[in-house]
C-alpha positions as CSV (number, residue, x, y, z in Angstrom):
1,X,118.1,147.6,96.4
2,X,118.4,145.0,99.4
3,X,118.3,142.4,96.5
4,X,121.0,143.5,94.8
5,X,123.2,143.5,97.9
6,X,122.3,140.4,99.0
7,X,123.4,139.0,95.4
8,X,126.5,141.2,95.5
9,X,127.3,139.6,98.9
10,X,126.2,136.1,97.4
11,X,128.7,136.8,94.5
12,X,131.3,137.8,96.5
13,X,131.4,134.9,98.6
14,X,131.3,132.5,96.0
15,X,133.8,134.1,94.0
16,X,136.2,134.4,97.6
17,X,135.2,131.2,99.4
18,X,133.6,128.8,97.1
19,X,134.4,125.8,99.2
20,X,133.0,127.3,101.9
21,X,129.8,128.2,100.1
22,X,129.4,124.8,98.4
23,X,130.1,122.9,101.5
24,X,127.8,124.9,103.5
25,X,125.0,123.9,101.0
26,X,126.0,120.5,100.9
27,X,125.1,120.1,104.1
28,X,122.0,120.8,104.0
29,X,120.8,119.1,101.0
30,X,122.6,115.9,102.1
31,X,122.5,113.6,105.3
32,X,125.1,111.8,104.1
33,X,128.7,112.9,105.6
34,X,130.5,110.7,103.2
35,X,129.6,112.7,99.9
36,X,132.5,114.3,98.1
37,X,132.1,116.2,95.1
38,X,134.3,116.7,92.1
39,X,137.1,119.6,92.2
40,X,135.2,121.1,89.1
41,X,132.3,122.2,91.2
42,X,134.0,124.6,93.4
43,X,135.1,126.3,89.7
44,X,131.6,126.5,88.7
45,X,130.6,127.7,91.8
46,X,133.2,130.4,91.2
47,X,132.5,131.1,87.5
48,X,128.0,131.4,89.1
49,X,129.8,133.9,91.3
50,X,131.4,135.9,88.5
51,X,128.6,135.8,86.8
52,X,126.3,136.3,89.4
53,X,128.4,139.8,90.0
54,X,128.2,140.9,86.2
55,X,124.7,140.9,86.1
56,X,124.2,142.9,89.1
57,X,126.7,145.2,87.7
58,X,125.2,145.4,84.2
59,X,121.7,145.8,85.8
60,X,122.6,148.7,87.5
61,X,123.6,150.9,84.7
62,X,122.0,153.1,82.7
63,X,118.4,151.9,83.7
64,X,117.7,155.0,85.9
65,X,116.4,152.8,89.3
66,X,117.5,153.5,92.0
């Protein structure tokens, strides 16, 4: 149960705020304060957060867990 929240919350935020989220990760995977990344990325970032969302929602159903 706290792992689907935490995805939920996770999903939410990149579907919301994917510039936020993707910068935030960017810096720390990077040392490098010049790196700029394409405009697609915050998309796809958006589009992992959708689909990240789905799945928790299409897990939830109809598998009696809870």
């Amino acid at each position: 149960m706290a792992l689907r929240i935490l995805l939920v919350v996770v999903g939410l935020a990149e579907l919301l705020a994917p510039r936020k989220v993707v910068d935030f990760w960017m810096g720390l995977a990077t040392t490098d304060p010049d790196v700029e990344l394409r405009p697609w990325v915050y998309t796809a970032a958006r589009l992992e957060g959708v689909a990240i969302l789905l799945w928790v929602l299409a897990s939830g159903r109809g598998n009696g867990e809870e």
